[in-house]
KEZA-664522 format. One record per atom (N, C-alpha, C): x, y, z. Coordinates in steps of 0.1 Angstrom, whole numbers, plus 2048, in hexadecimal, padded with zeros to 3 digits. Atoms other than C-alpha are relative to their C-alpha. Layout:
XYZ;...
***
This chain:
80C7FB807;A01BFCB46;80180F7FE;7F87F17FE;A05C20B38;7F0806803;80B7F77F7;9EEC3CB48;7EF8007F7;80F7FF804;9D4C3CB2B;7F87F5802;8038177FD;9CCC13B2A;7F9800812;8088037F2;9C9C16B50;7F3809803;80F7FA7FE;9B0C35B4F;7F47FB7FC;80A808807;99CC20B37;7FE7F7806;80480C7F6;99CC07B4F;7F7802807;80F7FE7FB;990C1BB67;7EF8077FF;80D7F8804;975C2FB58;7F97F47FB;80580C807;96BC0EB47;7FB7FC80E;8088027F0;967C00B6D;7F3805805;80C7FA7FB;954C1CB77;7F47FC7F8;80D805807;938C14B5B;7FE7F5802;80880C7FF;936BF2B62;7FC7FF811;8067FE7F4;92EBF9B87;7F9803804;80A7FB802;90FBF6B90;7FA80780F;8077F77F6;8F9C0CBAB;80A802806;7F78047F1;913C18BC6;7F37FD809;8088057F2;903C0CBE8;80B80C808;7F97F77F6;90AC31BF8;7F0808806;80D7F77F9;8EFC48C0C;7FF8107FD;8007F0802;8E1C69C00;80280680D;7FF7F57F7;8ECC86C14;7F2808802;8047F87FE;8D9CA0C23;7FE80E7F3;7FF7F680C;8E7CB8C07;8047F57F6;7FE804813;8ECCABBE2;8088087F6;7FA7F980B;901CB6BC7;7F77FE7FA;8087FC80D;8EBCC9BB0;8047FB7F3;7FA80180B;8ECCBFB8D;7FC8097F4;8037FB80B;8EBCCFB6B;7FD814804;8027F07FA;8F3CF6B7B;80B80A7F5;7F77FA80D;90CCFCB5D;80C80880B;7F57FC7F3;925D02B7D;8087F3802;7F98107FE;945CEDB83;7FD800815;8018027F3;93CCDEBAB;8097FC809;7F08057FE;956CE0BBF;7F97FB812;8078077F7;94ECC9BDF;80D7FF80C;7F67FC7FA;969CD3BFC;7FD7FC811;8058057F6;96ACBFC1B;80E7F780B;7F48067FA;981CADC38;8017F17F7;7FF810805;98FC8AC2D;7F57F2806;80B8087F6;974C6FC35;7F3800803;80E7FC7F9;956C84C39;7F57F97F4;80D80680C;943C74C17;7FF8067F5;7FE7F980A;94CC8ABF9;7FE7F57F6;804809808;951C6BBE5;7F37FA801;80D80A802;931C5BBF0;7F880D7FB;8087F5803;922C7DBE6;7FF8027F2;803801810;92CC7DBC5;7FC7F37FC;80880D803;921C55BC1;7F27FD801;80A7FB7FD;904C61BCB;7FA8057F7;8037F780B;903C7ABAF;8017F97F7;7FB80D80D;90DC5CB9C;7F47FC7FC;80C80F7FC;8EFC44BA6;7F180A7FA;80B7F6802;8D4C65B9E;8038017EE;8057FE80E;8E3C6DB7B;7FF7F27F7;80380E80A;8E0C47B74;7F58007FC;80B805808;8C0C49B72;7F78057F9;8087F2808;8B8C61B5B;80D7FF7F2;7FA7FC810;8D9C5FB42;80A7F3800;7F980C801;8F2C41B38;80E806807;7F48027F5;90DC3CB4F;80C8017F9;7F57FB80A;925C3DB34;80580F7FB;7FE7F8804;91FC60B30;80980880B;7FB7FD7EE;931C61B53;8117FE805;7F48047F9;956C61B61;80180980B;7FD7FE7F5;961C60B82;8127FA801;7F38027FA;988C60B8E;80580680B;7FB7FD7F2;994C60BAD;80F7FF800;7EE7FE801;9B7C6EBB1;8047FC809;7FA80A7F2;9BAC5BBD3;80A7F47F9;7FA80B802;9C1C3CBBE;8108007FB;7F38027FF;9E1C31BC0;8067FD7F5;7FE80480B;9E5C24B9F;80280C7F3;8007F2809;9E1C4AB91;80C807807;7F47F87FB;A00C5EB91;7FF80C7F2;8017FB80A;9F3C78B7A;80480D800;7FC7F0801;A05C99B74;7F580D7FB;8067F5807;9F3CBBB69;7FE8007F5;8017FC80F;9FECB8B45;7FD7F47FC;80880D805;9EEC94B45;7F47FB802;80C8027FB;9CDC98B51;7F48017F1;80B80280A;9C0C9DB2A;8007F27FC;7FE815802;9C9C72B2C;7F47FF800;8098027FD;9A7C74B3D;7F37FF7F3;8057FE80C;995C84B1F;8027F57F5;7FA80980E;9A8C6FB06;7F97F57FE;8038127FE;9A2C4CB16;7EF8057FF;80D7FC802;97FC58B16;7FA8047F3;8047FE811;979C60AF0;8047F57FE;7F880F803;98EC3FAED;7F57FC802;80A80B7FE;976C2DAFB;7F17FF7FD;8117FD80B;953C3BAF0;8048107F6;7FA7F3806;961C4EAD3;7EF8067FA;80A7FD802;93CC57ACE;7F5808806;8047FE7F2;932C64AEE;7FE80E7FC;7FD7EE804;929C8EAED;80380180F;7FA7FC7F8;93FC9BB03;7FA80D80A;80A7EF7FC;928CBAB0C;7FA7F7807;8098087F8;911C9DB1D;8057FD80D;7FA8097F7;92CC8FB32;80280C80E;7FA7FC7F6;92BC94B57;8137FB809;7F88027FA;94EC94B66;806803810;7FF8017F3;958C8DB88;80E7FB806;7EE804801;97EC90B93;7FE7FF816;7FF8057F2;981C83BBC;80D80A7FE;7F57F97F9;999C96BD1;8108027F6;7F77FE80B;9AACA6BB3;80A80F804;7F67F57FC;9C1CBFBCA;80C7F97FF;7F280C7FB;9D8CA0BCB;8048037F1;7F87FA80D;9E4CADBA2;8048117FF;7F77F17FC;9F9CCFBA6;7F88067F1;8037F880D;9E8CE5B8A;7F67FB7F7;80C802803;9CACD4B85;7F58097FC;8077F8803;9B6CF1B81;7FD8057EF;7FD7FF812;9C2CFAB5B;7F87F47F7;807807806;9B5CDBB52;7F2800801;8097FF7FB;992CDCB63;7F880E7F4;8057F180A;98ED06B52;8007F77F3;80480180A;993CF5B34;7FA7F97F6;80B80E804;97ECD3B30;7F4809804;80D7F67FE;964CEDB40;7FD8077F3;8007F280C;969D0CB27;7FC7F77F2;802806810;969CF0B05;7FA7F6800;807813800;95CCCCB10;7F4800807;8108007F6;93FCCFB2C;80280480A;8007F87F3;936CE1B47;7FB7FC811;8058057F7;928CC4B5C;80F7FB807;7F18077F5;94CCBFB74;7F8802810;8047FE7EB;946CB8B9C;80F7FE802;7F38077F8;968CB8BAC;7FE804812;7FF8037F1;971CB1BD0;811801807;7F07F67FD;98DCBFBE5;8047FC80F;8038027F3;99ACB6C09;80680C804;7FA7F27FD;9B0CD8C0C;7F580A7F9;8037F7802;99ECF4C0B;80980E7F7;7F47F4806;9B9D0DC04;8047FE7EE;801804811;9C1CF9BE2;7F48027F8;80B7FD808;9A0CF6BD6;7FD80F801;8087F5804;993D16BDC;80980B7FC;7F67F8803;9B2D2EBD4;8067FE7F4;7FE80480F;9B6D19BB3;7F58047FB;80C7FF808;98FD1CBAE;7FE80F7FE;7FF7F07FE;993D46BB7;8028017F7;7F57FC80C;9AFD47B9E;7FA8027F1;802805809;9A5D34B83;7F67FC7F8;812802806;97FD2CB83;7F6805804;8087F87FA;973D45B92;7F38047F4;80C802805;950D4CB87;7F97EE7F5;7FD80B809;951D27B78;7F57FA80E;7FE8087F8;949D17B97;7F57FF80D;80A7FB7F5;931D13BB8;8047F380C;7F88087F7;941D04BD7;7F57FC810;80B8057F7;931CF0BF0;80E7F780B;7FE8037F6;93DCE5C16;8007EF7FE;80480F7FD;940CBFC1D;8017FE814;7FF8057F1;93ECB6C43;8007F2803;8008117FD;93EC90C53;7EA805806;80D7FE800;91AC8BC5B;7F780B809;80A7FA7F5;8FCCA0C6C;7F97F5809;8088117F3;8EDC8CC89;7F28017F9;80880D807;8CEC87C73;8057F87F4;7FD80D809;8E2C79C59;8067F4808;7FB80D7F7;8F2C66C79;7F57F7800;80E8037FE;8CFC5DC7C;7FB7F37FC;805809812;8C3C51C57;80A7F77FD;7F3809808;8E5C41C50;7FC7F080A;8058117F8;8D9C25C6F;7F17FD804;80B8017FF;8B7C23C6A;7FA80680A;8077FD7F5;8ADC37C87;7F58077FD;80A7F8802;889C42C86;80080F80B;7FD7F27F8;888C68C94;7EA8027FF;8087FF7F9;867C67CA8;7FD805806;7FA7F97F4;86EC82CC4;7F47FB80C;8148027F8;847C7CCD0;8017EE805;80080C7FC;84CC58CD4;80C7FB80B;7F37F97F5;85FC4DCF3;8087F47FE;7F880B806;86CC2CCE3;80C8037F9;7FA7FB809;87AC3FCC9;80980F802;7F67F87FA;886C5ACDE;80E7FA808;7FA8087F8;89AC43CF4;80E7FE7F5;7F3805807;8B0C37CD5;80280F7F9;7F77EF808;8B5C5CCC5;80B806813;7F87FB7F5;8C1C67CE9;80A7F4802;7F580B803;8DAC47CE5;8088057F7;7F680380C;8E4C4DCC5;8038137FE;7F67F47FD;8EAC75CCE;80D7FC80C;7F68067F3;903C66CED;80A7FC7F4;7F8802808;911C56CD2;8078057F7;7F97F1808;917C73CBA;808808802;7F47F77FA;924C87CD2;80F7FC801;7F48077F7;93EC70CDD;80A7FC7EF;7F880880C;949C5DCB8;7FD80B7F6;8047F480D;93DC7CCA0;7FC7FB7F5;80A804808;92FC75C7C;8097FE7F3;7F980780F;94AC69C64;7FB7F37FE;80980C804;938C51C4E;7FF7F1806;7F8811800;94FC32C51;7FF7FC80F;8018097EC;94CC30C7A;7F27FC801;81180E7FA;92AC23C77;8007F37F9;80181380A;930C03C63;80B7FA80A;7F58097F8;94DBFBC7E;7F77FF80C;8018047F0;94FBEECA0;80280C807;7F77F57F5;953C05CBD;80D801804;7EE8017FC;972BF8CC9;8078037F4;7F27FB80B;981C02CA8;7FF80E7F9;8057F0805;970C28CA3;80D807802;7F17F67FA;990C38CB8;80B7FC7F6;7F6808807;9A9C22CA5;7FF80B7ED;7FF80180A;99CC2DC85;7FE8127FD;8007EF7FF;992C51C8C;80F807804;7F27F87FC;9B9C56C99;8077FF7F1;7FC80680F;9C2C47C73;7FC80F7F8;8077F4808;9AFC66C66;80680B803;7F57F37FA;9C1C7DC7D;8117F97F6;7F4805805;9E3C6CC6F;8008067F5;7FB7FC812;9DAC73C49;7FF810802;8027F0801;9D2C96C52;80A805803;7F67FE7FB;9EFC98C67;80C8027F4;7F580280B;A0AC88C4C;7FB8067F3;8077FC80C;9F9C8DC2C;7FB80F7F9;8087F1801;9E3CACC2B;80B80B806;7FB7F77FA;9FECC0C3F;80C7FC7FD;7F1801804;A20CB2C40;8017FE7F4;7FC80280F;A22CA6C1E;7FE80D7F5;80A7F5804;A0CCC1C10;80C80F7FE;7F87F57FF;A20CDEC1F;80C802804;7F27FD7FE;A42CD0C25;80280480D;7FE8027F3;A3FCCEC4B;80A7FB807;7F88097FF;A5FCC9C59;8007FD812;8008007F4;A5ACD0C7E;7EF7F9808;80A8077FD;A43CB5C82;7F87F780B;8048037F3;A40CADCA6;7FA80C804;8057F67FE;A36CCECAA;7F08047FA;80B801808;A1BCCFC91;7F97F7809;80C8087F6;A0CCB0CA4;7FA80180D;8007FB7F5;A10CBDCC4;7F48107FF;8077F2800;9FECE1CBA;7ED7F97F8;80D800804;9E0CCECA6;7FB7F7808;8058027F9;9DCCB7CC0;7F980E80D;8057F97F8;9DBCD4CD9;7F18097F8;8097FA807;9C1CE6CC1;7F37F9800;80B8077FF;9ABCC8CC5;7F680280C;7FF7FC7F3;9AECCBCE8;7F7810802;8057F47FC;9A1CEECE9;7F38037F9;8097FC806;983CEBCD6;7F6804807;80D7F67FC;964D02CDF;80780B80A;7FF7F67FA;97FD17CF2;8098097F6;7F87F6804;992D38CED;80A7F97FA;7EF809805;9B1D30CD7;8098097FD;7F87F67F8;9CED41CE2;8107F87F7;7FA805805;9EBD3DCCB;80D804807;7F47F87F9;A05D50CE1;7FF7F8812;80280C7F4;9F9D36CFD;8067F27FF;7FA80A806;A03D1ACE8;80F802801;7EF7FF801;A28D27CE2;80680380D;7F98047F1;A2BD2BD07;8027F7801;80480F7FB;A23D0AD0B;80F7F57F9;7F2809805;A3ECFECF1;80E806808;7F47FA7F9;A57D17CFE;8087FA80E;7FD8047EE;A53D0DD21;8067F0800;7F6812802;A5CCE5D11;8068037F9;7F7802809;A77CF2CFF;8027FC7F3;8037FD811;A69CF3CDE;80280E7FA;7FD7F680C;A74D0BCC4;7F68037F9;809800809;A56D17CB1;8018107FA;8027F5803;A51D39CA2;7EF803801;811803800;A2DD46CA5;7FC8027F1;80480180E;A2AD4BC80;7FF7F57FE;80180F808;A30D24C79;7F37FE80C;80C8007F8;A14D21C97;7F48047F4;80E7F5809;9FED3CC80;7FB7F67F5;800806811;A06D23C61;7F87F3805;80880E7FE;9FBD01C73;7F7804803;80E7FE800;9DCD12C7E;7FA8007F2;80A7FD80A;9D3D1CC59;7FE7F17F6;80280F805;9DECF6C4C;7F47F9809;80880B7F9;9C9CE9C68;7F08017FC;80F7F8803;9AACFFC5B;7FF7FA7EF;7FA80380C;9B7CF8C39;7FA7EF7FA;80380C804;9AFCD2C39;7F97FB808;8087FF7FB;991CDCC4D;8007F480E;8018057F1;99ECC6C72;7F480B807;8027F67F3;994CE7C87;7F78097F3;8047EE804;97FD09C7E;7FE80180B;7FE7F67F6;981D26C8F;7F580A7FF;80B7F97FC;966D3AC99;80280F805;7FB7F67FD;96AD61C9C;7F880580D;80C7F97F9;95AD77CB6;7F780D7F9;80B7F380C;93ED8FCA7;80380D803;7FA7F27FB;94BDB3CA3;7FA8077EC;8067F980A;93DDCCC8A;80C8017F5;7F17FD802;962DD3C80;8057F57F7;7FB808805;96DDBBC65;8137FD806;7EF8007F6;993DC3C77;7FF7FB809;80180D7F3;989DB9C97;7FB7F5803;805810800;97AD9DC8E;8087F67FA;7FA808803;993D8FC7C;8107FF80F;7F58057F5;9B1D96C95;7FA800810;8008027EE;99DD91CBA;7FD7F4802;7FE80F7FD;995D74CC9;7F77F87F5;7FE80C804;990D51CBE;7F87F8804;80280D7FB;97ED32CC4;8037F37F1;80180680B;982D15CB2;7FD7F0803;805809800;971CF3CAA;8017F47F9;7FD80F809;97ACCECA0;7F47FD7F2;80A802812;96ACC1C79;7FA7F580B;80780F7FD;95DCA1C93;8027FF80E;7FA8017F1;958C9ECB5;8057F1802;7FB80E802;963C78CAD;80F801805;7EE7FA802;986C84CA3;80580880D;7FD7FB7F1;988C99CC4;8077F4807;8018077F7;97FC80CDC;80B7F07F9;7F4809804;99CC66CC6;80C803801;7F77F67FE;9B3C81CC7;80380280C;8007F97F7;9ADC8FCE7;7F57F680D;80880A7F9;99EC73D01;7F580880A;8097FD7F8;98FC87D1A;7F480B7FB;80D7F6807;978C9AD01;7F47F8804;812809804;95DC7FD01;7FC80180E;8058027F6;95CC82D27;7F8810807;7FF7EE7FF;955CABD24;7ED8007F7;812804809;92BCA8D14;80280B7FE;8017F5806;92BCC8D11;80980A7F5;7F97FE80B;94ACD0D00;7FB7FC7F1;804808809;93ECB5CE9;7F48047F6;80A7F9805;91DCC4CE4;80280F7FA;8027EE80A;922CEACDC;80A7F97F1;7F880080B;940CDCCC1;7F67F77F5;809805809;921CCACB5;7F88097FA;80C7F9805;907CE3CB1;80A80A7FC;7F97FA807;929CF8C9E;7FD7F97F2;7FF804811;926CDFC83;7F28037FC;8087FB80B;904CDEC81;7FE80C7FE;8057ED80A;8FBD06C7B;80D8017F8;7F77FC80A;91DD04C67;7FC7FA7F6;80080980D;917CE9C4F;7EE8067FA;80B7FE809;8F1CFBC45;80980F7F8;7FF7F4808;90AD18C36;802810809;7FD7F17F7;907D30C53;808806805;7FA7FA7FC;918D4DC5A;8037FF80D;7FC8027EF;926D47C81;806807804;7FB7F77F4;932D5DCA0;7FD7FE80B;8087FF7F4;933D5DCBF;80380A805;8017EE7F7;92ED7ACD8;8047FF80D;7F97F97F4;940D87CF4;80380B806;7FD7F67F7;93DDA3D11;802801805;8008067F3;94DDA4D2E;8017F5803;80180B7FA;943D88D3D;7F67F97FC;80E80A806;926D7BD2A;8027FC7F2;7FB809809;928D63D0C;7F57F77F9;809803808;912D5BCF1;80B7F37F9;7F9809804;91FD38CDE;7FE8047F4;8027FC810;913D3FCBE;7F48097F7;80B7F1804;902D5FCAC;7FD7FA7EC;8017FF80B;8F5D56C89;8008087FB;8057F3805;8F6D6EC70;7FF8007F3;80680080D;8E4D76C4F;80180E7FA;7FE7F780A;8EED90C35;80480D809;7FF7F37F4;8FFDA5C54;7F97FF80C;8077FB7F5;8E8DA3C6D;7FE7F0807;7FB80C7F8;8E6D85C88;7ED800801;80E806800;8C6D74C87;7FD7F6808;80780A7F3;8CAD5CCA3;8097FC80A;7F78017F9;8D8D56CC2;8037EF807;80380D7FA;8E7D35CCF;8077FC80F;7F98037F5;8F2D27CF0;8047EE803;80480F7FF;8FED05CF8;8017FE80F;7FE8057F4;8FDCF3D19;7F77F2802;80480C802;8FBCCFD1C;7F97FF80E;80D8027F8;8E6CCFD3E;80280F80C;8057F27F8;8D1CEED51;8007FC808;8058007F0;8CCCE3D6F;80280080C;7F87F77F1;8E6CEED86;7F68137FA;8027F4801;8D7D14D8A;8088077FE;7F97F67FE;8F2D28D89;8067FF7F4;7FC80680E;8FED15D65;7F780B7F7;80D7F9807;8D9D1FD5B;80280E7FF;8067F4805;8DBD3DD62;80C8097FA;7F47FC801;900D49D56;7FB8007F4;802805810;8F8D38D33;7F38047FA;80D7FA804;8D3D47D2F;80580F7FF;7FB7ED803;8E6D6DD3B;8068067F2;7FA7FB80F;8FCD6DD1F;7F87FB7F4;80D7FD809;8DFD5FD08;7FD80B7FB;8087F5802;8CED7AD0E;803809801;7F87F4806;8E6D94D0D;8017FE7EE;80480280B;8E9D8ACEB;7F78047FB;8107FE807;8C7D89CE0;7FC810804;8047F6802;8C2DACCF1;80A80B7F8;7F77FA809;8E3DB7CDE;7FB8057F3;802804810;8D9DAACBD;7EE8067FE;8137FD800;8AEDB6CBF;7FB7F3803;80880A7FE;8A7D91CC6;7F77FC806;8077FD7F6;88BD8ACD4;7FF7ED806;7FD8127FE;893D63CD7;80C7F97FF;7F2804805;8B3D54CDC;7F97EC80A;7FC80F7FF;8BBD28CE3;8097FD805;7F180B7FA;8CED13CFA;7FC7F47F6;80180E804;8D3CF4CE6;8057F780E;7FC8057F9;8D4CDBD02;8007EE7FE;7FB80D7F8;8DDCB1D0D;7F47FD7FC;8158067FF;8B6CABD14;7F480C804;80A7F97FB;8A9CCAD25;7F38097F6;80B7F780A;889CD9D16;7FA802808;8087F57F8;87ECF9D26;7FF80D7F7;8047EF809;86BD1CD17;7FD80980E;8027F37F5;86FD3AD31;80380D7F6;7F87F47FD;878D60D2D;805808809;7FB7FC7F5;88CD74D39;80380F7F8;8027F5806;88FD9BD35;7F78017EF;80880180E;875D96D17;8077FB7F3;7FE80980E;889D7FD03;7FA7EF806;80580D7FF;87AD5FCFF;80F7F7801;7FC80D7FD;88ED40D0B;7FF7F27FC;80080D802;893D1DCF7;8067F9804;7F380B7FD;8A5D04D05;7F97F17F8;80381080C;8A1CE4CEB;80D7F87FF;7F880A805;8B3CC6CEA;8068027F6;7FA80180F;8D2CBDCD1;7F37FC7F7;80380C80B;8BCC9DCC4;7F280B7FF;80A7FA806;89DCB3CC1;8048127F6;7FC7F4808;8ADCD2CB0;8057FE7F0;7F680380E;8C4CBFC96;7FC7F07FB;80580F804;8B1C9EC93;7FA7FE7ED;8097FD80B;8A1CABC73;8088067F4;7F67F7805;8B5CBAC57;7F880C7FA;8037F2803;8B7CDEC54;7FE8077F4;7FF7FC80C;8B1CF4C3A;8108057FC;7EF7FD807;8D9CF5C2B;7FD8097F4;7FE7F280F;8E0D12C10;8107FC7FE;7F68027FE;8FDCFDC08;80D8097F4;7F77F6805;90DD17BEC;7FD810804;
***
């Protein structure tokens, strides 16, 4: 079958397909912004059900025909750069009537065609300006989208779910006042922590979450990385992003690592070290979290933390994560204040340690702490000090432990004291500013 016949196939498919059966997100692709939407996220986390989504909304308002969707996953497409106007073609072919200015287009994980961009500027610039595309590398999409479409364009985050979309996605009612309905939210946070919020692990078994979550590590592994960038020292690569899993919510010490191989008689250079970090960030496994410094220099070269895209993926990766709650929890309350858009830091003096400093147009507007349970004293009061250093750093006059279960309001040197539960903090969805 030659390449146009089969596009016609599938874009033909797509119109006769009726409703998907997917679940709105928290955030939505906007429509009709005269912006191409570039939708950039790990493998898995729901990008396609995001745009199906955007599918199932503009059905009901314009003819489905006015619509294509291709997914460059499919195996059946082997489309080069200088064959991507097939798409166009087969598509006048088939409703040679259609106004092209009308048509929304929707290209799936379209980093997988080398020089896709050229095409995109220029069905934008002459045909319509309604495109959504979707990306799992970062570095490709957005260093093509700098280049090439820049001012064209408005780029939006994908993550695997927020624990109220964990929530909504299994009918859980979010009650906090009811103690029936508290009982199963403090379940089904135990659960979050442990298995994290990629869509697909809630329609499985338990016994087969780990199995299928190590499958996800694999494509990131092989695919996203070795294939991608020509990885040839590839025991090492697995060995360094496993350790990187391993180290989430602490310091990350890249001159720690190459001891580490050195000492087993690994060969590494720390530049190829430097490189698997930025692939690892790159097809969004890990981010890395700076510490807050006025200094745009010292913030980029001082220390480090850095945090798994899923505490799922951890704890599949890395077994004894899920037995660590607290590890579990702060790399949770990372995603959520990351995935509303926010600027993050955390702070460090001496000996006192703020987990995360928001900040808004320069200035840090809120402080956070995590600790999955107060009630040793000496925990309490270690993880409240550095709070509230913070908060009297920053002018705060209120800083947050996000905690497990504990809910307590004290102060201390005249900053107010929150300590709030994950499931009552993130039960609800936030206000996101997702471009």
């Amino acid at each position: 079958m030659i390449k146009k016949e089969l596009l016609k196939q599938i874009i033909r498919d797509f119109h006769l397909q009726p409703v998907f059966d997917v679940r709105p997100r928290d955030v939505q692709v906007p429509l009709e912004t005269g912006k191409i939407i570039s939708l950039m996220g790990v493998r898995r986390c729901g990008k396609t059900s995001m745009l199906l989504d955007t599918v199932n909304r503009l059905a009901r308002t314009l003819d489905k025909t006015l619509m294509v969707f291709i997914n460059f996953e499919d195996e059946r497409l082997d489309l080069a750069a200088n064959e991507l106007d097939l798409i166009i073609q087969a598509y006048r072919e088939l409703y040679p009537g259609k106004d092209l200015a009308r048509c929304h287009l929707f290209f799936d994980e379209i980093q997988n065609v080398d020089g896709w961009e050229r095409f995109v500027r220029r069905v934008y610039d002459t045909l319509t300006q309604n495109i959504v595309l979707t990306g799992s590398n970062s570095r490709l999409l957005g260093s093509e989208i700098a280049t090439s479409l820049r001012g064209r364009t408005l780029g939006m985050e994908v993550f695997p779910l927020s624990f109220s979309e964990f929530l909504r996605f299994q009918d859980l009612k979010v009650d906090v006042h009811s103690s029936s309905d508290l009982a199963l939210i403090r379940n089904a946070q135990a659960d979050f922590l442990r298995h994290g919020g990629f869509p697909e692990t809630l329609s499985i078994d338990h016994k087969h979450r780990t199995w299928l979550l190590q499958e996800y590590f694999n494509v990131l592994l092989y695919r996203d990385i070795v294939e991608r960038y020509k990885v040839q020292n590839v025991v090492t690569l697995k060995y360094f992003l496993k350790r990187l899993v391993s180290s989430t919510t602490k310091q990350l010490s890249i001159h720690k690592i190459f001891n580490e191989l050195k000492s087993a008689n690994i060969r590494v250079g720390k530049n190829t070290l430097y490189d698997f970090l930025d692939y690892a960030e790159t097809v969004y496994l890990a981010q890395v979290l700076y510490r807050y410094d006025q200094s745009l220099v010292t913030r980029e070269l001082g220390e480090k933390k850095v945090y798994a895209i899923d505490t799922g993926l951890c704890d599949a990766v890395e077994y004894r994560f899920s037995h660590d709650m607290g590890k579990a929890l702060e790399n949770a309350v990372f995603l959520e204040l990351r995935r509303t858009g926010a600027e993050l830091f955390f702070y460090r003096s001496q000996n006192l340690e703020c987990d995360f400093l928001r900040v808004e147009r320069g200035r840090v507007v809120e402080a956070v702490q995590v600790c999955f349970d107060l009630s040793d004293p000496e925990t309490r009061r270690r993880e409240v000090k550095g709070l509230v250093a913070a908060c009297s750093i920053f002018g705060l006059s209120k800083g947050t432990v996000i905690t497990g279960d504990d809910s307590h309001q004290w102060s201390v040197d005249q900053v107010q004291v929150d300590a709030v539960p994950f499931y009552r903090r993130f039960s609800q969805p936030d206000h996101i500013d997702a471009f």
